[in-house]
FISE-386977 format. One record per residue (C-alpha): x, y, z; residue number from 1. Coordinates in Angstrom, 1 decimal. Layout:
BEGIN
{site {X,Y,Z},NUM}
...
***
This chain:
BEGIN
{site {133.5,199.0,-80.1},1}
{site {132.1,195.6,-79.3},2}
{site {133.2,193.8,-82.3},3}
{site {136.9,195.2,-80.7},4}
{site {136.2,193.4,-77.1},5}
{site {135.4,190.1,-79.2},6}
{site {138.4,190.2,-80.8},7}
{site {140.2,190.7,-77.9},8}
{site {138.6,188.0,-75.9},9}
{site {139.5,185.7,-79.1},10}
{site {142.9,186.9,-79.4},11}
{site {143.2,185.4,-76.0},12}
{site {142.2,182.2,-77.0},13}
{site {143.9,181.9,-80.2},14}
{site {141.2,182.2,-83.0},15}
{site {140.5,185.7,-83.7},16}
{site {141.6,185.0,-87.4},17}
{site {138.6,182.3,-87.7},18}
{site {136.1,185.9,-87.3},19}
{site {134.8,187.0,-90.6},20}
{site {133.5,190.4,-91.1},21}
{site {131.5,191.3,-93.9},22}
{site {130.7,194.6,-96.5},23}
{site {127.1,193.7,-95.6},24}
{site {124.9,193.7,-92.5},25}
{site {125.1,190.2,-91.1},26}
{site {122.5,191.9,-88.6},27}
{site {119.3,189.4,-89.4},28}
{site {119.7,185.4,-89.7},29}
{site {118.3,186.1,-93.4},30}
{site {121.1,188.5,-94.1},31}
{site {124.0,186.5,-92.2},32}
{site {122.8,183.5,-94.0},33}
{site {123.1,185.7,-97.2},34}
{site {126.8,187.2,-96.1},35}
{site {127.7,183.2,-95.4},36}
{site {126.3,181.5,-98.2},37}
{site {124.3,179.2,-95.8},38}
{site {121.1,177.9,-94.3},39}
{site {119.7,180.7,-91.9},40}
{site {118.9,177.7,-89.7},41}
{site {122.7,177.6,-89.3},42}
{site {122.7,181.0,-88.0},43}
{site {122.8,180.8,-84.1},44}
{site {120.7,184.0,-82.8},45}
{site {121.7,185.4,-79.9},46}
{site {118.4,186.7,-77.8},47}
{site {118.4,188.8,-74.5},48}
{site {116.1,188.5,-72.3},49}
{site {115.8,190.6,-68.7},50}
{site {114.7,187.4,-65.9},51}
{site {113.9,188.4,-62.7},52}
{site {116.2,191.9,-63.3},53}
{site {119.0,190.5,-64.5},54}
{site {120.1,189.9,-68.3},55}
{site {120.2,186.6,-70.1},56}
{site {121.3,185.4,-72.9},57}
{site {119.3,182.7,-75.2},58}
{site {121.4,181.0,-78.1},59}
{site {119.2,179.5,-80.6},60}
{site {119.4,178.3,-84.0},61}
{site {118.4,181.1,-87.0},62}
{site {114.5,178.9,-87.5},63}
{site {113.8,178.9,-83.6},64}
{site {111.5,180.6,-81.8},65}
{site {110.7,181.1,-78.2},66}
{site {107.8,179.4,-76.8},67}
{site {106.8,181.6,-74.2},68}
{site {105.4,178.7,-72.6},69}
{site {108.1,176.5,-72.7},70}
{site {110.2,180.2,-71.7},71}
{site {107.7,180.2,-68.6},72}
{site {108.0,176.5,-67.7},73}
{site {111.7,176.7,-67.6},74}
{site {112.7,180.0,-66.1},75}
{site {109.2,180.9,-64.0},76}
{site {108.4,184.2,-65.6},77}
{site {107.3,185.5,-69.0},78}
{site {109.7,186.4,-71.4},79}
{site {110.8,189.8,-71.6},80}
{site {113.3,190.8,-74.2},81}
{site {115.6,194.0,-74.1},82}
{site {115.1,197.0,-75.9},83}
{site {118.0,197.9,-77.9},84}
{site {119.4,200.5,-75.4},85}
{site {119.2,197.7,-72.2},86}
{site {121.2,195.2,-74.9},87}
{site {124.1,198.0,-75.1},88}
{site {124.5,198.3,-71.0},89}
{site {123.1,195.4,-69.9},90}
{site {125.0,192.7,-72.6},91}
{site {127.6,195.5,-74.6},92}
{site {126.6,194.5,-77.5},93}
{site {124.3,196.2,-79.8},94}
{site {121.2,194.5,-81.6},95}
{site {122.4,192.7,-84.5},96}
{site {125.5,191.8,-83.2},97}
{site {124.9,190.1,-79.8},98}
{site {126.8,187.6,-79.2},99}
{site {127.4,185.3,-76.1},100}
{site {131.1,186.2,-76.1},101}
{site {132.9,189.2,-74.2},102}
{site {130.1,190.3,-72.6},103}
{site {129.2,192.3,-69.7},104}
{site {129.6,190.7,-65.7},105}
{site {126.5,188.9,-64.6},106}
{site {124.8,188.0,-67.6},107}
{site {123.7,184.4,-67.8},108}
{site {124.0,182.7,-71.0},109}
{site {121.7,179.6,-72.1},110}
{site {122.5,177.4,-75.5},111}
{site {118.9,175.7,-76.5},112}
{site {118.6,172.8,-78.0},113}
{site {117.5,173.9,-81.1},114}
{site {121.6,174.1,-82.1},115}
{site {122.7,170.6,-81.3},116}
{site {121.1,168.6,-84.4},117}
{site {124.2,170.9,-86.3},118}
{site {128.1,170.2,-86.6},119}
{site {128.6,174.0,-86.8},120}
{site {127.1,176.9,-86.5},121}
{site {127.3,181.2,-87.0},122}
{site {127.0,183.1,-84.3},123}
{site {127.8,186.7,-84.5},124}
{site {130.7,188.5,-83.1},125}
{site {129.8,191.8,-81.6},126}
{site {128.8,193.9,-85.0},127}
{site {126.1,193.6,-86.9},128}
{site {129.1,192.5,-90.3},129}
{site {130.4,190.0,-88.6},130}
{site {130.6,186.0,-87.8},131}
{site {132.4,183.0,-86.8},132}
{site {132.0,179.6,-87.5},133}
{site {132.5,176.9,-84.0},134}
{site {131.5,173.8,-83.5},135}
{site {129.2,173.2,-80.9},136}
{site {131.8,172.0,-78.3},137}
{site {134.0,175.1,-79.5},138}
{site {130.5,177.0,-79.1},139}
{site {130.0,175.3,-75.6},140}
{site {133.8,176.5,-74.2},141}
{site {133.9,180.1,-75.9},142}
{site {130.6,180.9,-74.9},143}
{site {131.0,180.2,-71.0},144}
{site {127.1,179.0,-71.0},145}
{site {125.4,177.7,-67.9},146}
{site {123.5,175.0,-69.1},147}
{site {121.1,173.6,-71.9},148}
{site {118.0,174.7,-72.4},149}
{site {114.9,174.3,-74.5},150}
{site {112.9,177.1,-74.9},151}
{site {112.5,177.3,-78.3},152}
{site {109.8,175.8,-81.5},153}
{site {111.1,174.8,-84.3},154}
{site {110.1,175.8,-87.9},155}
***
């Protein structure tokens, strides 16, 4: 199970009690929000993408969207999610719980800037019931990302 392999990776770092898993779906940033009592903006939305082949992943906040031409201006090609089935081989994680965190070898993993105007935020963790709330330096370490981008509107 994936939300297993996140709690492992956690384990290893010391905060798999901070994970929060839910009766309800977490699964949508409207129904995380709901399961966390906060803003879906809050929510940080974890989006793969297939670039040049290989999988990325995207971390946004829960009111972002990608521009596919701001997508195209950074990465040089259009943006082409996954279908559920390429999330679960590609990333290991199933839509509705991906997550940037014990994922597969070889996937790429972007923060945008959409999350930095926050303290904290929600990303899931591996299921589509579950959570955990990081900082955005915590977010940063856990989450191995390459870089920065922004790829994403607003509102």
């Amino acid at each position: 199970m994936s939300i297993e392999n996140v709690k492992n990776y956690f384990q290893n770092l010391g905060i798999s009690d901070r994970i929060m898993e839910f009766d309800v779906s977490s699964a949508t940033v409207e129904l995380a929000a709901a399961a966390l009592n906060t803003e879906g903006c809050r929510i940080a939305k974890t989006l793969s993408f297939s670039l040049n082949g290989a999988p990325i992943l995207i971390v946004c906040a829960g009111d972002a969207k990608v521009a596919n031409s701001k997508y195209k201006a950074r990465f040089g090609a259009k943006a082409k999610m996954l279908t559920p089935d390429e999330a679960i081989e590609l990333i290991g994680h199933a839509v509705g719980g991906v997550c940037p965190f014990a994922i597969k070898e070889g996937v790429t993993v972007y923060l945008d800037e959409s999350l930095r105007r926050f303290e904290t935020v929600f990303p899931a963790c591996g299921s589509s019931n579950s959570a955990i709330e990081l900082t955005i330096p915590e977010l940063e370490r856990y989450s191995r990302f390459t870089e920065w981008v922004d790829v994403c509107n607003v509102g």
